[in-house]
SETIPA-412464 format. One record per atom (N, C-alpha, C, CB): chain; residue number from 1; x, z, y. Coordinates in steps of 0.001 Angstrom, whole numbers, plus 500000, padded with zeros to 6 digits. Glycine has a CB too. Layout:
// residues N
SEMI   mol   seq        u        w        v
SEMI     A   NUM        X        Z        Y
...
END
This chain:
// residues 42
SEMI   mol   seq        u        w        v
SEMI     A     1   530122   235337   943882
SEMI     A     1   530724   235264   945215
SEMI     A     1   530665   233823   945707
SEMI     A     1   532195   235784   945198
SEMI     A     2   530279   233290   946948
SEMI     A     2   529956   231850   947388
SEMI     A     2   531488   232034   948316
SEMI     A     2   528119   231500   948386
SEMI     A     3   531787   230812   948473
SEMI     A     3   533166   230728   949506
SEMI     A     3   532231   230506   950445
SEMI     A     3   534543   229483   949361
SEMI     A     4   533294   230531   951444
SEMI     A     4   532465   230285   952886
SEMI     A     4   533094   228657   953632
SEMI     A     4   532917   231915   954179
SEMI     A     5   531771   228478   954637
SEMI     A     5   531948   227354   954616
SEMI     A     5   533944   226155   955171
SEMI     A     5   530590   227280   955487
SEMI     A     6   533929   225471   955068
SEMI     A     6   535736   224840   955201
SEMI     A     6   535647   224923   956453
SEMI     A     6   536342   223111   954654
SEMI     A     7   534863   224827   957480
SEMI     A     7   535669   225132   958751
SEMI     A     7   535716   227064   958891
SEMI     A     7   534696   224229   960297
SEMI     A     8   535296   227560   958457
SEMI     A     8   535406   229020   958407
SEMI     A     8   536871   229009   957639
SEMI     A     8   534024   229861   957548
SEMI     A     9   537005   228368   956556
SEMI     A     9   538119   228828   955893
SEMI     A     9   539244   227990   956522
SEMI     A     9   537988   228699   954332
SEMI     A    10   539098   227022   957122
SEMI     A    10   540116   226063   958014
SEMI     A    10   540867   227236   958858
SEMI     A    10   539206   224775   959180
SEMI     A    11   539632   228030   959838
SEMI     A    11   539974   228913   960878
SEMI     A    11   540915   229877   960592
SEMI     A    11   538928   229521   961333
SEMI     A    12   540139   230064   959239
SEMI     A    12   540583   231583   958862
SEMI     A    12   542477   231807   958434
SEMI     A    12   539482   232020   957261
SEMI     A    13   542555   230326   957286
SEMI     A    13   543868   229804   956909
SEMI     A    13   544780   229827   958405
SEMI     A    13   543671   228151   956181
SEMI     A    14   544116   229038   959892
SEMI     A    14   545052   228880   961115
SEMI     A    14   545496   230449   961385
SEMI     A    14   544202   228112   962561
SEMI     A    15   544465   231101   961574
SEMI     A    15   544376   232748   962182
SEMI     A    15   545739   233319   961302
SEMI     A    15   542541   233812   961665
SEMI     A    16   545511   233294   960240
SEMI     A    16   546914   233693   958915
SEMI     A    16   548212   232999   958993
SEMI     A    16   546491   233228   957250
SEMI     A    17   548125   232045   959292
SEMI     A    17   549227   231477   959451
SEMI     A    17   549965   231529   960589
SEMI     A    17   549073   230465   959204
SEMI     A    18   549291   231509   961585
SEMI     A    18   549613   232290   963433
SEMI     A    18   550151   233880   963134
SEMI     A    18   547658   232509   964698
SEMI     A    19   549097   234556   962497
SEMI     A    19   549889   235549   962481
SEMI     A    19   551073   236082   961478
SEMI     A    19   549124   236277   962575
SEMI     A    20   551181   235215   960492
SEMI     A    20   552397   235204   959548
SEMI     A    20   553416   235086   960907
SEMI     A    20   552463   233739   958200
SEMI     A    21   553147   233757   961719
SEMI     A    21   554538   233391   962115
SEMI     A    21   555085   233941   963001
SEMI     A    21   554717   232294   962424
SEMI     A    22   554272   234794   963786
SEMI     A    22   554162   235749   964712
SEMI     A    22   554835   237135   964634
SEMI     A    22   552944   235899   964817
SEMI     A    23   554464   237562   963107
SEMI     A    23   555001   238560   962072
SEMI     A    23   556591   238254   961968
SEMI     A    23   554202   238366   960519
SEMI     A    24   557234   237049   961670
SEMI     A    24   558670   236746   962074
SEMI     A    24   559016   236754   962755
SEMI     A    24   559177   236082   962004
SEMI     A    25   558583   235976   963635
SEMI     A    25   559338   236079   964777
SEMI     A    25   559818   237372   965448
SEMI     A    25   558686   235462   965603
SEMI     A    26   558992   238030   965427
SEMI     A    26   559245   239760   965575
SEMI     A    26   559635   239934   964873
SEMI     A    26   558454   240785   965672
SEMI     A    27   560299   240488   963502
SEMI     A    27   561189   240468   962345
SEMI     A    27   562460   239952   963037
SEMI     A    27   560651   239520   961060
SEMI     A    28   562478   238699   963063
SEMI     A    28   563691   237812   963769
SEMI     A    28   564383   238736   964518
SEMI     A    28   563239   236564   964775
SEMI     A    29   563508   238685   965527
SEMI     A    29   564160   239197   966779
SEMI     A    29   564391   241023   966721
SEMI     A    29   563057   238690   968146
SEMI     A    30   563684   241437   966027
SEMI     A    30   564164   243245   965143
SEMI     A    30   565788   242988   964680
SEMI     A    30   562939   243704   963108
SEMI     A    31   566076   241819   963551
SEMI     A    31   567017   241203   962635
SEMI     A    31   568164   241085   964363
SEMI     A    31   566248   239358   961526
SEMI     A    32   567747   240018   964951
SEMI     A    32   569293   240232   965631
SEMI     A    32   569543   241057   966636
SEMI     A    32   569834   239101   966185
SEMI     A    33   568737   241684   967289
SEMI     A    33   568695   243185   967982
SEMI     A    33   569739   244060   967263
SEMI     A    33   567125   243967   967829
SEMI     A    34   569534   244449   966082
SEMI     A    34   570322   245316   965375
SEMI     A    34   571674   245006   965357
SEMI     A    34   569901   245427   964156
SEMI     A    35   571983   242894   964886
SEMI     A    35   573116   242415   964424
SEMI     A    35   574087   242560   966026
SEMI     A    35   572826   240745   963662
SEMI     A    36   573273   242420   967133
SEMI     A    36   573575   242419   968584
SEMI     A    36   574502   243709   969023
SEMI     A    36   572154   242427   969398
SEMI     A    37   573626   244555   968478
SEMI     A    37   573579   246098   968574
SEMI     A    37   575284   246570   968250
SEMI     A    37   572313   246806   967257
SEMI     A    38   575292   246037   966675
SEMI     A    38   576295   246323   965985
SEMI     A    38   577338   245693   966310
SEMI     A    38   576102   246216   964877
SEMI     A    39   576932   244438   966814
SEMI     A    39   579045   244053   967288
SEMI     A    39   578953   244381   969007
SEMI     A    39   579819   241516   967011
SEMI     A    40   577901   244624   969920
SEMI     A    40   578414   245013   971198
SEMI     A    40   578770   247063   970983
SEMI     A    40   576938   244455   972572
SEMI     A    41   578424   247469   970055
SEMI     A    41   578668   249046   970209
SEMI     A    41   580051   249082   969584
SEMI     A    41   577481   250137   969368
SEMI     A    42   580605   247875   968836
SEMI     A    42   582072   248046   968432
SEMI     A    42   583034   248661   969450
SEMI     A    42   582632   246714   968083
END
């Protein structure tokens, strides 16, 4: 197996990491939706 070249894997590492953080942030905002949810339906 050859790696591919460092700006391919530069890109590829940014692309993953954008969408990791992207992946939280939506999580996040799922996370206090619910916590929101639960003390305004008190």
């Amino acid at each position: 197996m050859t790696l591919p070249p460092t700006d391919e894997l530069a890109q590829r590492r940014r692309r993953a990491v954008r969408t990791a953080a992207v992946a939280g942030v939506i999580a996040l905002a799922i996370y206090v939706a619910f916590i929101l949810s639960g003390v305004i339906g008190r």
